[in-house]
C-alpha positions in Angstrom: -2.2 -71.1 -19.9 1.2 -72.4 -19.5 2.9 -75.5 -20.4 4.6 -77.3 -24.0 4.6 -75.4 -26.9 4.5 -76.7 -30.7 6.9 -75.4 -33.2 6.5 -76.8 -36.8 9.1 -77.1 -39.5 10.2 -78.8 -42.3 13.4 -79.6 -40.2 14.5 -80.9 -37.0 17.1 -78.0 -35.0 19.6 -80.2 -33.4 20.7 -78.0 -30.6 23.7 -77.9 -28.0 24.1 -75.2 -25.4 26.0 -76.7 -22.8 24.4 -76.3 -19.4 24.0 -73.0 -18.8 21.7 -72.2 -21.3 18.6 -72.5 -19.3 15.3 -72.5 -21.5 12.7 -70.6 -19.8 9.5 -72.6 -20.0 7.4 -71.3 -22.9 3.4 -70.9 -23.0 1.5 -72.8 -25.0 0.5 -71.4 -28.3 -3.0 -72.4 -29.3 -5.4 -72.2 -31.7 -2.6 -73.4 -34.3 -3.5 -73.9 -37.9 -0.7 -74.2 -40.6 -1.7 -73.4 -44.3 -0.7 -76.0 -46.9 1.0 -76.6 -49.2 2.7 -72.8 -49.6 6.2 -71.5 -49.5 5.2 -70.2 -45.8 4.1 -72.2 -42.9 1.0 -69.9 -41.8 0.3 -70.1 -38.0 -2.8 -68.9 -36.4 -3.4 -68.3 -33.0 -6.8 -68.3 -31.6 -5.9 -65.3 -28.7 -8.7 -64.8 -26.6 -8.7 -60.9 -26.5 -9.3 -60.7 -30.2 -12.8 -58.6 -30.8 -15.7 -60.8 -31.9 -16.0 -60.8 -35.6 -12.7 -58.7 -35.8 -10.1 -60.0 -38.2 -7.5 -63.1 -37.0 -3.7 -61.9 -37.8 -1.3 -64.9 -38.2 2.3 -66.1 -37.7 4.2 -66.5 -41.0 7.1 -68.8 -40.9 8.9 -67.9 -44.1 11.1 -71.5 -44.5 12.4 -71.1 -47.4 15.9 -72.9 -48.2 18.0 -70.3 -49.1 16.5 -68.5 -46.2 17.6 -71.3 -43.8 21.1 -71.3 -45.7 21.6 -68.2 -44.8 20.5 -67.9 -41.2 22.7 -71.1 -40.4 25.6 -68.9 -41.7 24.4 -65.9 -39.3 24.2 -68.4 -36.4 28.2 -69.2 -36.6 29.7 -67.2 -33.9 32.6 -67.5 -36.3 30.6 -65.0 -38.9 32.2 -61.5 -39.3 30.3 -58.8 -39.0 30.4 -57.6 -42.7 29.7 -60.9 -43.4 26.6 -60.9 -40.9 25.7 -57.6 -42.2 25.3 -58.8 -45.8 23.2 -62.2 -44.8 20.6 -60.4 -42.4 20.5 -57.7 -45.8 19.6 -61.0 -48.4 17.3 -62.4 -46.0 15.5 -59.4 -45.7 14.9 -59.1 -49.6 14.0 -63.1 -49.4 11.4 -62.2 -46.7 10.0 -59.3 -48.4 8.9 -61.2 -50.8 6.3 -63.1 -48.9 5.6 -60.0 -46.4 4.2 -58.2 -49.4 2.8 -60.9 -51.0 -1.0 -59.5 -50.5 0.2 -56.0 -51.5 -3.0 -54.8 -53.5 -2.7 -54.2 -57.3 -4.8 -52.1 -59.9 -4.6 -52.7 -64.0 -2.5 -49.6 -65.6 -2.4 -49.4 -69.5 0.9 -49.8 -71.0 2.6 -49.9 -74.3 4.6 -52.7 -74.9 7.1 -53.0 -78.0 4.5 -55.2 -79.8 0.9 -53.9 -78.5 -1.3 -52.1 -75.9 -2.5 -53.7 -72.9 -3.4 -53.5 -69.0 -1.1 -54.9 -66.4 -1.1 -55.2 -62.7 1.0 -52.8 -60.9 0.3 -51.6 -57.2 -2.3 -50.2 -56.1 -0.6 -48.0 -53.5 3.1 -47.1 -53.0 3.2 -45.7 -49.9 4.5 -47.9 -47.6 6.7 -47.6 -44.5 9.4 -49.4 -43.1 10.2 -48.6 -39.3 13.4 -50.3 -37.8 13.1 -50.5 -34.3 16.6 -49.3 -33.3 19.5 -50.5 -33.5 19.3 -53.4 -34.8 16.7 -52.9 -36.9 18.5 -50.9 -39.3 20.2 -53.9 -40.8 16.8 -55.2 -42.3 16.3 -51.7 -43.8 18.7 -51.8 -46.7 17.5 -55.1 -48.2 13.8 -54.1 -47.7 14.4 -50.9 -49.7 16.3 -52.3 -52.4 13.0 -54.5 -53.1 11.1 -51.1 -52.7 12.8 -48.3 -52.9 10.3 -46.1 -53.0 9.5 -46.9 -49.3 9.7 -44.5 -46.6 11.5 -45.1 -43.3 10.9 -44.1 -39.8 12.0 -44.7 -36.7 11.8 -45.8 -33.2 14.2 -46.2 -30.5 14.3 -48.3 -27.7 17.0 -50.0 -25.4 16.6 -52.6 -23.5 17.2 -52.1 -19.9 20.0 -55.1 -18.5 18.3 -55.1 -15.2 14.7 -55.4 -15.9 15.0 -56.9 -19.3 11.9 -54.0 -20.4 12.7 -51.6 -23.4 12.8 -48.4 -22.9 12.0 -45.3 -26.0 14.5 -43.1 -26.4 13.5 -41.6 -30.1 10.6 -41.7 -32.8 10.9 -40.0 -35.8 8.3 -40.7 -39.1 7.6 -38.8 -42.3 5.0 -37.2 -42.8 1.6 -39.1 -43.6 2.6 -42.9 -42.0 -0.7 -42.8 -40.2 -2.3 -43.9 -43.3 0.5 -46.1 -44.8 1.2 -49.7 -44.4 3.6 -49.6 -41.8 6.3 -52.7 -41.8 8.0 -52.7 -38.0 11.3 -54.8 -38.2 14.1 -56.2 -35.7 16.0 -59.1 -36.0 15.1 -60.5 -32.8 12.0 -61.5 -30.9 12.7 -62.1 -27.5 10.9 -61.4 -24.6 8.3 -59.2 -27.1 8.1 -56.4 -25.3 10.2 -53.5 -27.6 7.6 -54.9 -30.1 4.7 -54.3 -27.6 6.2 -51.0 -27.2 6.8 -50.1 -30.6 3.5 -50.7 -31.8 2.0 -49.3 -28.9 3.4 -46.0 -29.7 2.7 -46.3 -33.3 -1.0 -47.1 -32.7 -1.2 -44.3 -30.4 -0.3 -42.0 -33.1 -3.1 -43.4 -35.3 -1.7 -46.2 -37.1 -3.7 -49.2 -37.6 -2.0 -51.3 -40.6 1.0 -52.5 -39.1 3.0 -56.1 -39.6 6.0 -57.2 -37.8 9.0 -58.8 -39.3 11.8 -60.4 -37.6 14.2 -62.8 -38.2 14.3 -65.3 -35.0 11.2 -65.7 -32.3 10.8 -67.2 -29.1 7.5 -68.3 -28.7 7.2 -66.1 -25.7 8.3 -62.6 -28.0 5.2 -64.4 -29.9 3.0 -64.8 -27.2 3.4 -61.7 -25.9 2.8 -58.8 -29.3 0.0 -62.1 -30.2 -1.8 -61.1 -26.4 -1.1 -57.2 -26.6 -1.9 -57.0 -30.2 -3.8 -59.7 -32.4 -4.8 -57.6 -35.1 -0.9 -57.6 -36.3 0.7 -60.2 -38.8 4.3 -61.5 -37.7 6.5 -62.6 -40.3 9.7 -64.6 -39.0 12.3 -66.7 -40.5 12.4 -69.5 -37.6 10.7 -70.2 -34.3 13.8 -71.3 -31.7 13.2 -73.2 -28.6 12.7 -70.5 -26.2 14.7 -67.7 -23.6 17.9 -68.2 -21.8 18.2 -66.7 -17.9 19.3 -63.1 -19.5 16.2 -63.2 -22.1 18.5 -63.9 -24.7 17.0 -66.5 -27.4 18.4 -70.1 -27.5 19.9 -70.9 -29.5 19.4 -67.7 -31.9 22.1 -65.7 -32.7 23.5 -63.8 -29.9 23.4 -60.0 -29.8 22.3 -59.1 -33.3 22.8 -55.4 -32.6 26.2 -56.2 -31.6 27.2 -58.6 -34.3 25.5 -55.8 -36.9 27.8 -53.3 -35.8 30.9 -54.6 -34.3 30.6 -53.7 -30.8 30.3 -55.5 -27.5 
């Protein structure tokens, strides 16, 4: 079903992208329920694919102030790129926050300077953070320096100009993953489908705990890895309006890859 979509927020985006920024009509995401009160605006959609009795994944839309602060700097076409760099790197740690927030924990006995007691630590510490390259490696610093016993993987895919479909080009995990958490994460969700792809290969290998984590969504990027795959949590930052004619999101943040790295 096509037609309006609903994005919710604490704040209104006022947005000017002179006329040729075409938005591409978005579909309609239903089934939407948003959790309250909490730090994250919790969307979930009712997809119709989703097995009877099979757990419902959600959307997170992690809104926190500081978070917004910071993306509004990223947005500025003015921003350097070590300055971009270092803002996608403290967003990252800000998200990670609420992406591991139902990270299971056991009681471990300690010693502390005045007695002996049990505290909560986690239950499992393998976990595995898999940037979907290139720009994916600029979440992977922050992430890590909230867990650094992590591992990292990754896959590779570039997006053909023509079609606007990734392509895989590399994959490369450690050993074990299969059974791990597996945390997929790119800046950008466009068009959805390097995320389709990446979990696709990743499931076809045996994994079946993954979560996605961008930055900025279309609604369509959600639409799409919500249809192909409902059993995975998203975790973004903000929900924009939509795709330009070249698939690019609107008004996003341009090229994150390039603005990462410097290049054109």
């Amino acid at each position: 079903m096509h037609g309006r979509w609903l994005i919710v927020a604490k704040h209104a985006v006022g947005i000017s992208c002179g006329p040729k920024a075409v938005i591409m009509n978005a579909p309609l995401l239903s089934g939407i329920h948003i959790a309250a009160p909490s730090p994250t605006a919790t969307i979930s959609l009712t997809t119709p694919s989703l097995a009877k009795g099979a757990p419902m994944a959600s959307v997170h839309v992690i809104d926190h102030p500081l978070i917004e602060a910071k993306l509004t700097h990223m947005r500025d076409r003015d921003t350097t790129s070590p300055e971009f760099r270092m803002l996608l790197k403290e967003i990252s740690i800000l998200m990670g926050y609420e992406i591991t927030r139902d990270f299971p924990t056991k009681l471990r006995e300690v010693d502390t300077p005045i007695c002996r007691g049990s505290f909560p630590v986690l239950k499992d510490d393998f976990f595995t953070i898999v940037p979907i390259l290139r720009a994916g490696l600029g979440m992977v610093d922050g992430l890590l320096e909230l867990m650094p016993f992590a591992h990292v993987g990754h896959i590779g895919l570039v997006r053909n100009e023509q079609t606007h479909l990734p392509e895989e080009y590399y994959y490369k995990m450690p050993e074990g993953y299969e059974n791990s958490v597996i945390m997929v994460v790119d800046p950008m969700l466009a068009t959805g489908g390097s995320a389709v792809d990446a979990i696709n290969s990743l499931k076809k290998r045996g994994c079946n705990n993954i979560r996605l984590v961008n930055l900025v969504a279309a609604p369509q990027g959600i639409e799409a890895v919500r249809t192909a795959h409902p059993d995975v949590d998203i975790y973004v930052a903000a929900v924009d309006e939509g795709l330009n004619e070249n698939a690019y999101i609107v008004p996003g943040l341009g090229d994150a890859g390039d603005r990462i790295f410097g290049t054109r």
